[in-house]
N, C-alpha and C positions, 0 to 999 in steps of 0.2 A: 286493534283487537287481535289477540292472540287467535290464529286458524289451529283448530283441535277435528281430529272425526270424531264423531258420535259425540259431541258436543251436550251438553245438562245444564241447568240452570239451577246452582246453588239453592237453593231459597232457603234464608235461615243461616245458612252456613257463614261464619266468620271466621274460618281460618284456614289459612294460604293454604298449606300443604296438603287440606284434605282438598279444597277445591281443583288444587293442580293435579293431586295424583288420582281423583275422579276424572278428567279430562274433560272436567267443568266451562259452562261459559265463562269467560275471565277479559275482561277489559286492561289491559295496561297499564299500568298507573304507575307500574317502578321507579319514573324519572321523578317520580317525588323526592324518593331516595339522593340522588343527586341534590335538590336542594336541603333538605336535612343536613350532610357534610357540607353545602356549601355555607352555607349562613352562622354567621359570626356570633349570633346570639346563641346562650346556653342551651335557652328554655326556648322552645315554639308550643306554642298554646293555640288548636284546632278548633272552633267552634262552627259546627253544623247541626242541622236539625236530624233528630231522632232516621234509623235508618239510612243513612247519606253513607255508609261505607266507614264510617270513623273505625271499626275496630277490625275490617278486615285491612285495612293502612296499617294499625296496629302492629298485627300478627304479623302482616307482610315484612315489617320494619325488623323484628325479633327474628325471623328468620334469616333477614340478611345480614345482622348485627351480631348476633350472639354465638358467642365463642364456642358453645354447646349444640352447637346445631352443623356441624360442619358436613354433619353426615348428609343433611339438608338439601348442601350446595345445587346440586341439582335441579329443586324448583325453578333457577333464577335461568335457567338455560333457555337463549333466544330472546327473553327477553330485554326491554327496553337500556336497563340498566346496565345489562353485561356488552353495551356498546358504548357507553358511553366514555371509554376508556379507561387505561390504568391506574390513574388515580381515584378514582371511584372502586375499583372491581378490586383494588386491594385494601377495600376497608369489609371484606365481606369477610364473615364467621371470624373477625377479629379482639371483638369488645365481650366483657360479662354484660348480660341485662338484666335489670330487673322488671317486670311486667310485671304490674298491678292492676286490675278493672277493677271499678267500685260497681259496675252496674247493678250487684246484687242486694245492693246496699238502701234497697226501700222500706224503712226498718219505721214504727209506728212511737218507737220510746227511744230516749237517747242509751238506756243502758243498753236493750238490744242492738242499736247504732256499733257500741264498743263490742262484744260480742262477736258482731256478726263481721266486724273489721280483724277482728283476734281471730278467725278462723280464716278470713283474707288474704293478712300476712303471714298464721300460719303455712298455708299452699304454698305462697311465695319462697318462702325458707326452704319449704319440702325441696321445690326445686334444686335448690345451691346445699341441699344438707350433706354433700361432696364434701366442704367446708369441717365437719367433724373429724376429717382424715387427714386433714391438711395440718403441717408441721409449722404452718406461716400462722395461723391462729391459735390464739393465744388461751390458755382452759377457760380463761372465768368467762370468753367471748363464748367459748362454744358450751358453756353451761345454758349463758342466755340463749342461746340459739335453741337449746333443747325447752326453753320455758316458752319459746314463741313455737315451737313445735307442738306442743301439748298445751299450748292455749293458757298459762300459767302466767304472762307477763300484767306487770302492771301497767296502768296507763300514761306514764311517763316513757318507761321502756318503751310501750306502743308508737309514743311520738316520735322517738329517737330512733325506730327499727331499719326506717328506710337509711336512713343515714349511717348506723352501723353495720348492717348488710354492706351496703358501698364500699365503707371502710376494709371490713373483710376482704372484700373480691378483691380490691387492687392490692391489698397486700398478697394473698396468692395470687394473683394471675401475671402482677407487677402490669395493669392496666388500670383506666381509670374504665367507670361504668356508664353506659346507657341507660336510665332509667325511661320507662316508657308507660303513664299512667290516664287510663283510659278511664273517661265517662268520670272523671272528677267530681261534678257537679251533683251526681245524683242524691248522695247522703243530704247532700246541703239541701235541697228541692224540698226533700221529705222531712227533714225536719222543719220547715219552712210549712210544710202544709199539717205537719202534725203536732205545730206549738212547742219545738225545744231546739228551734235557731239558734238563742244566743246561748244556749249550752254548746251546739256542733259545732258553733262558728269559731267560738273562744279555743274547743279542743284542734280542727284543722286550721286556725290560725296558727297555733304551735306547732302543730305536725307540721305543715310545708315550711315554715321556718324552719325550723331544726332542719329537714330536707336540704334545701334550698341554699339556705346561710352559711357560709362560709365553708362550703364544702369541694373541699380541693378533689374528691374522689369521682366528680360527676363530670364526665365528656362529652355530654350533647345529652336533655331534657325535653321528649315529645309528651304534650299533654293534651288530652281531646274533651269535648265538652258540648253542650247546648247554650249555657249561660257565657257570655262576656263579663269577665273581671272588670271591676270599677276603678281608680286610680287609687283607693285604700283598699287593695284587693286581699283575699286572703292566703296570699302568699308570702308574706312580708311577719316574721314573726313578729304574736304580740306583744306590749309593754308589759 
């Protein structure tokens, strides 16, 4: 545990920097970080119950990942991570990310479901809309970029957004990306208890494929969740 004076107890709070630069209670947990870069698989997919910390991991991860936060650095001082050596502490503020929660995603109808994911990815975009300046992308890319800005995309393009975002970043950054998508499961729950499953299911069965499948642009995939994927999981695009 990190020694702070005048120590506070987040409650509610799920993100690093505001916790750290309150001189908040904060528990250690950076050496996660270390296994992240260490593990060989793409995608790590977290499953814990509600409240367990999933999205302050989250934030914690984007702050030491993303290339846009350098200004950041600082949070990461004394802590666990910044001993763990140079091969570690030189992948910090190095990668684009993309941060997605779905948690807001408790939606009663599947058309709200789309909706309420189109203003999702819109924020997402907001973030990277640096990208309309960029000489490395290409007009009709940042057309689309302005229809997922103003919520204008269809639901194709919806499926494909994470995947051409990706695409984007590593052509300007000449990096591939971090994608970091928290609390996945929740749209699926809700439609599940609000009777239009095999509609959400069919639609993120596509979206994570298109994601996922054959996407040379993605560096390491954290994903957090409540539910455990089945072995026909819905990551696997469908037929």
């Amino acid at each position: 545990m990190r020694e702070r004076k005048g120590r506070g107890i987040a409650i509610g709070d799920s993100d690093f920097k505001s916790i750290i630069d309150k001189n908040c209670l904060y528990v250690d947990k950076t050496e996660f970080i270390k296994h992240i870069i260490d593990t060989e698989s793409m995608v790590t997919l977290i499953t814990r119950p509600r409240r367990f910390g999933k999205t302050l991991n989250m934030s914690t991860l984007n702050y030491f990942f993303n290339i846009d936060e350098k200004e950041n650095s600082y949070l990461f001082k004394d802590l666990k991570i910044m001993k763990a050596g140079e091969e570690y502490t030189s992948k910090q503020n190095q990668y684009p990310v993309i941060f997605v929660s779905m948690n807001g995603m408790n939606c009663a109808k599947y058309e709200e479901m789309i909706e309420t994911f189109k203003i999702i990815m819109g924020r997402v975009y907001s973030e990277h809309r640096y990208l309309l300046e960029s000489d490395k992308v290409y007009e009709e890319e940042k057309a689309k970029i302005k229809d997922m800005l103003y919520e204008r995309e269809t639901e194709t393009v919806l499926k494909n957004s994470i995947k051409s975002l990706a695409v984007m970043l590593n052509r300007h950054f000449g990096k591939k990306t971090i994608l970091l998508l928290d609390e996945y499961d929740v749209p699926i729950q809700s439609a599940y208890v609000y009777g239009y499953y095999e509609e959400a299911i069919a639609f993120f069965k596509s979206f994570y494929g298109m994601t996922f499948k054959d996407n040379p642009n993605l560096e390491k995939t954290v994903i957090t969740g409540v539910s455990r994927v089945s072995k026909e999981s819905i990551f696997s695009r469908s037929k």
